[in-house]
Structures are given as C-alpha cells and as structure tokens.
N, C-alpha and C positions, 0 to 999 in steps of 0.2 A: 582426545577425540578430534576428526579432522573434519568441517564441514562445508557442500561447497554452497554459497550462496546465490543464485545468480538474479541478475538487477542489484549489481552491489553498488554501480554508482546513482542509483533509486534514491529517491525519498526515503522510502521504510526499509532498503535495503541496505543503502546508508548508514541511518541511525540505527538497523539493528545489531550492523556489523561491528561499529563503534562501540556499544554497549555491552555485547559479547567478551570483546576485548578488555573492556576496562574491569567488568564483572568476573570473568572466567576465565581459566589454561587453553581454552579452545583455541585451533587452527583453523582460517577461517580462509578458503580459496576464494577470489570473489572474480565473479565473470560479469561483462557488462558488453553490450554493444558499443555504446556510445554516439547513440544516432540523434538526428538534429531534431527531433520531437520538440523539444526545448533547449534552452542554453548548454551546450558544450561544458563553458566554462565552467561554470555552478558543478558539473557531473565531475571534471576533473578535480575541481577544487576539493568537493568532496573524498575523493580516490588518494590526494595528498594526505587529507589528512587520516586516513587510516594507514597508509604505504608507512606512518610514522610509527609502527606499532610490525615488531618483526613477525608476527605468527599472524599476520598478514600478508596475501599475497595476491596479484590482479592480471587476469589476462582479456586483453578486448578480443572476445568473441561475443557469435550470437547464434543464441540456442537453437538456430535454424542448421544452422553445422555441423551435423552430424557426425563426421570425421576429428573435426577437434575436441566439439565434447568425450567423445572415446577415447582421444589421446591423456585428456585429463583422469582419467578413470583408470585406465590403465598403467598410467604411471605414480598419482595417488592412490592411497587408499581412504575413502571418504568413506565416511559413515552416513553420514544424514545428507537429506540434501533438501533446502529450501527453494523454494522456486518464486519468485518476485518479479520474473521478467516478465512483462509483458508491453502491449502497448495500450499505451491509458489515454483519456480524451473521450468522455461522453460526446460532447460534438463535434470531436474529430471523427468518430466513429460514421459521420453521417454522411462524411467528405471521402475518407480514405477504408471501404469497412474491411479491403482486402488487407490492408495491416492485419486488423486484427482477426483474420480465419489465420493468417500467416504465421504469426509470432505468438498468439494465445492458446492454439489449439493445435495446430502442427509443430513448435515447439514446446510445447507440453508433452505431447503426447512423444518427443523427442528424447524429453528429460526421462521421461518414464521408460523408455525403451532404454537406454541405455544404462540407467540406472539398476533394470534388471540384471540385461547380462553381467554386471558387476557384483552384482548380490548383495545391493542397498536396500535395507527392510523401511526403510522411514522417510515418507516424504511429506514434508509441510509446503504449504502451495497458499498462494493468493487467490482468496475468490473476491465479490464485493458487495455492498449493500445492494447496488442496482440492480442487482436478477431480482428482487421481490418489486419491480416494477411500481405501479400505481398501485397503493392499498390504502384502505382506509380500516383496515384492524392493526391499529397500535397497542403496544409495541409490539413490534413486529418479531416471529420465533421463528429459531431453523426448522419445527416441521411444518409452519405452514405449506400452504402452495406458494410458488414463484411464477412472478408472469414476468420477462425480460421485453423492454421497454425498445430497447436497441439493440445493437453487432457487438457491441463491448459489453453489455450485461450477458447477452445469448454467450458469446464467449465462454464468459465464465461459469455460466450452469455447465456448458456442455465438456467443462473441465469439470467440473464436480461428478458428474454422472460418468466419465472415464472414469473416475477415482474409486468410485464405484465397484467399475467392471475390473477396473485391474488387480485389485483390492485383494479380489477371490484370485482370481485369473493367476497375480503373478508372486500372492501370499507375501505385497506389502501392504504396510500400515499406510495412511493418508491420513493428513489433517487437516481442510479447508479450513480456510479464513476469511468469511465475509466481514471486510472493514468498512466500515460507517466514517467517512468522509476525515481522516486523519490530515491532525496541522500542527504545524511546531517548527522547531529552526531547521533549516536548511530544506526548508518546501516546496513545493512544487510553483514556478512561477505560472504556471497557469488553472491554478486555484484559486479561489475567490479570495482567500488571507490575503495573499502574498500578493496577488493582483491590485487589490486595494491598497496595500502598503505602499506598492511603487508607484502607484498614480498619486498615493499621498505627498510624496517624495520628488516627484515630475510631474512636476504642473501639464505639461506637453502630452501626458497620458490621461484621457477620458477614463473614467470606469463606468460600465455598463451596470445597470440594477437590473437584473431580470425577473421576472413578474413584476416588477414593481415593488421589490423587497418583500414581497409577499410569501418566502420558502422560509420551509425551517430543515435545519440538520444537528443529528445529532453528532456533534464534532468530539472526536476522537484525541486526548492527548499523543503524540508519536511517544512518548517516555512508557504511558501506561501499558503499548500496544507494541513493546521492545520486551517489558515485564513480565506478560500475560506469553508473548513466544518462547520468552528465555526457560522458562516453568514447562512449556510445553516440550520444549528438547530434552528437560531432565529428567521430567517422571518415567517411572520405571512401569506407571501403567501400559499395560499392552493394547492399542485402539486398533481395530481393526480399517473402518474409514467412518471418522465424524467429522464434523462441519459445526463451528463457532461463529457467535457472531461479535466481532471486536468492537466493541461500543462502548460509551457512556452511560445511556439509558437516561440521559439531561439532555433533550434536544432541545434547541436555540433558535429565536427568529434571527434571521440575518442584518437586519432594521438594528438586533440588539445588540449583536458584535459589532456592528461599526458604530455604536455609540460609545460602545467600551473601547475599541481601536482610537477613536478620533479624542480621547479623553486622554490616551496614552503618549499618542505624539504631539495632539495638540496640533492635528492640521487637518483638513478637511480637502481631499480630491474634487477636481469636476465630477458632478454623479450626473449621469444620462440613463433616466430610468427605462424600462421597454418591458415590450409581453415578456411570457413564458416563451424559454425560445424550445423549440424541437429536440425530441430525447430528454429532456430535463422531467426529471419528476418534483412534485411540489413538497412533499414531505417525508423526510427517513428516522425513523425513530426504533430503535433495537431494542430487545429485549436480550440483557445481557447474565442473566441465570444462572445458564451453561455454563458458561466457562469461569464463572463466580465459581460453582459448586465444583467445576474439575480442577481448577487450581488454586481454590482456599487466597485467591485476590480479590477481595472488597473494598477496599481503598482508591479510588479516583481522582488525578489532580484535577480542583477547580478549573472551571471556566475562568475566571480571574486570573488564578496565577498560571495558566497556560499562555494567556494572553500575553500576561507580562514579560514570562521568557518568551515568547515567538517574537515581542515588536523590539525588544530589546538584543536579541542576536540581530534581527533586520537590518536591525541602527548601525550594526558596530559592519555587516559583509556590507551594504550599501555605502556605507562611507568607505569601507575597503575596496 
C-alpha cells in the first residue's frame, strides 16, 4: 500500500508518518509546504528524521497546486490519502482568516478533486474539536450541533459538510477527525505545552495564562491519536463518510499541567496571567465512544506519562 500524506512535516503528520513506518510495509509519500507559520527548522528536523527510513519519501508542495498534486497521482499510484494540511492558529485565524479559506477549504477541496480523477476511494482528513464551539453539554458527541467559534473552526465544519457531499457525489469513503488539543514530542511550538516548556527553559520568554488558567482541555496523547489512524487505514470496514472524535475523555485544568510540567523540570517560567483572549473557548471535553467501539481501542496513555515523555524529548531537541 502506497499512501500520500500531506502536512507530513506537521505535528500529527509527523509523528503519524514515523509510526506507520516503524509499525507497517507502508509507502508513505509525504507532501508539505513548509511555510513560516512556525519554526522551519523543527518542520525540517522532523523530515530528517523520516527521509531516514527508505519507503519514505518528501516533496515540498502545497495543496494549493493543483498541477503538482496531479503530477504526484499520476506518476504514483496512492491508494489512500490522508489530508493533515492545513493552516492551524485559533488566534492566528483572527489576524490572517484568508490563510485559512485558502489552504483549509480550497485546498481540501483540491485534494478531493484530484484524488478523484485518480480513483482514490479513501480519504482520512483533519477536522477539530473547535467547530463545537462554546457548549456546555459535556462530553461533547459527533452528532451534536456545532457552533464554530472562528475562520479556523468554520474551516473545518465546512470540510466536513464537503465530505459529505462528495461522499455520494464522487462514491468515496471519508473519515473526519475532530482532535481534542493533541501534545507529545516534536509539538507544535505554539501550543500551550511547548510554549510553556520554552519560557521554562528562557528565562527572556514571558508566558501568558490566559483566563487566568481558568480553561480546561481535554489533552490528547499524539501516540494514542497515530494508533486510533493506523486501525483506521486497516479495517476493511466500508464507511461511507463518518466523523470521530480523537480524545481522551480526561480533560485537565491547565493550573494542573503546569503543576505537573514544573515538578518535572523543576523550573518555573515568568507567568503573566490575562483574560480570556478572542476565539478561545473555555472548555473542550470529548466524548470518545465512537471510535472506542469502531476500533476495539480502550487503552489510553496517562496524563502522567504523556507528560513525562513530552518534557523529556524537550530536554534532549532544546539542548540540541
């Protein structure tokens, strides 16, 4: 099986790619932009270290390329194709929202068209906790209502509701992934873990508490949420188009991770506490059933020992 990935030098496209690799025979094409959203380096560092593994292979595009992605299709043959790319930043969303009609929804709908005229029946895609907006019915299930809060949650329903239409339309499979705030090695530097790590680490770096540590989330292992995909490329059940919610179903005050982080390295950041800032919702808590019952995983790592490996890779790329 040949799959292509794109956002492979992502956070979860990253580590899904890695995991694939060390798990399975798979072929993993991986496509990334490679735009200054965030650190460069981190994105290539990560690309190294899969480039190390030959049934790997990496082209910088971006899914807005309609002509390249073709070329890829054309000259491979892909069976599956997971779609990971996008452009991420709840408060970035507020500054730049044309990113995201651009890269989340016009390339989406990119992957999908091209993926047709190729005659790929299976496509797994990135949705997020955020389309269910402000709720106060915890835990929260895929068939509630979603209210999108922001341009980056709206995004991502109005990729699910393509998923939808194409489903029928173009007689493929779709499988949405709303993820619940995923953290682990090689994370996103502009997430609350990883943010707090480096201000831990550089004194010169403030970290901001927003509400006043008053949020909770239900934090996602990146290992659990590589396990629960890998299961989903292999069953041979036929979905037509469902939508998962990638959670824990153990949400966390934030107050309570950085007690446990600050106990692990043993240093405390400047903390500069402040409101609730705009586009942020105060509490994500999932109900994770679904995808318990469709792929026979019940087993969760610890909050503990996610921790332990997240601050512990930190240790070893921050000194690197």
């Amino acid at each position: 099986m040949q799959i292509l990935i794109t956002g492979a030098a992502g956070f979860i496209g990253f580590n899904l790619s890695k995991y694939l690799l060390d798990k399975s025979n798979i072929k993993i094409i991986g496509i990334d932009s490679l735009n200054n959203y965030y650190s460069k380096k981190l994105k290539k560092d990560r690309i190294k270290v899969l480039l190390k593994n030959k049934r790997f292979s990496f082209l910088n595009i971006n899914i807005l390329n309609k002509k390249k992605l073709e070329k890829i299709f054309k000259t491979k043959k892909i069976n599956l194709v997971i779609n990971l790319a996008a452009q991420a930043g709840v408060r970035y969303s507020l500054i730049k929202p044309s990113e995201f009609v651009d890269n989340n929804i016009l390339g989406f709908y990119n992957i999908i068209n091209v993926a047709k005229n190729y005659n790929v029946k299976k496509i797994i895609y990135a949705s997020s906790s955020s389309i269910y907006g402000e709720s106060k019915n915890f835990p929260l299930t895929e068939s509630q209502k979603v209210n999108p809060k922001n341009i980056y949650a709206l995004s991502k329903k109005v990729n699910e509701e393509m998923a939808g239409v194409f489903s029928k339309q173009y007689n493929i499979s779709f499988i949405g992934l709303r993820f619940f705030t995923v953290y682990g090695e090689w994370g996103r530097p502009d997430m609350f873990m990883m943010k707090y790590l480096t201000s831990s680490y550089n004194k010169k770096i403030n970290f901001y508490l927003n509400n006043f540590g008053k949020h909770t989330r239900d934090f996602t292992y990146i290992l659990d949420a590589c396990k629960i995909i890998s299961k989903l490329i292999f069953m041979k059940k036929n979905f037509r188009n469902e939508i998962f919610n990638i959670c824990s179903n153990n949400p966390q005050k934030l107050t309570s991770i950085i007690k446990k982080i600050n106990s692990l390295t043993n240093k405390k950041p400047k903390l500069l506490k402040r409101r609730l800032q705009k586009a942020d919702v105060v509490k994500t808590h999932g109900n994770n059933k679904k995808i318990k019952s469709f792929t026979k995983i019940n087993n969760f790592t610890s909050i503990d020992k996610g921790l332990n490996n997240t601050v512990s890779w930190f240790k070893e790329y921050y000194k690197y």
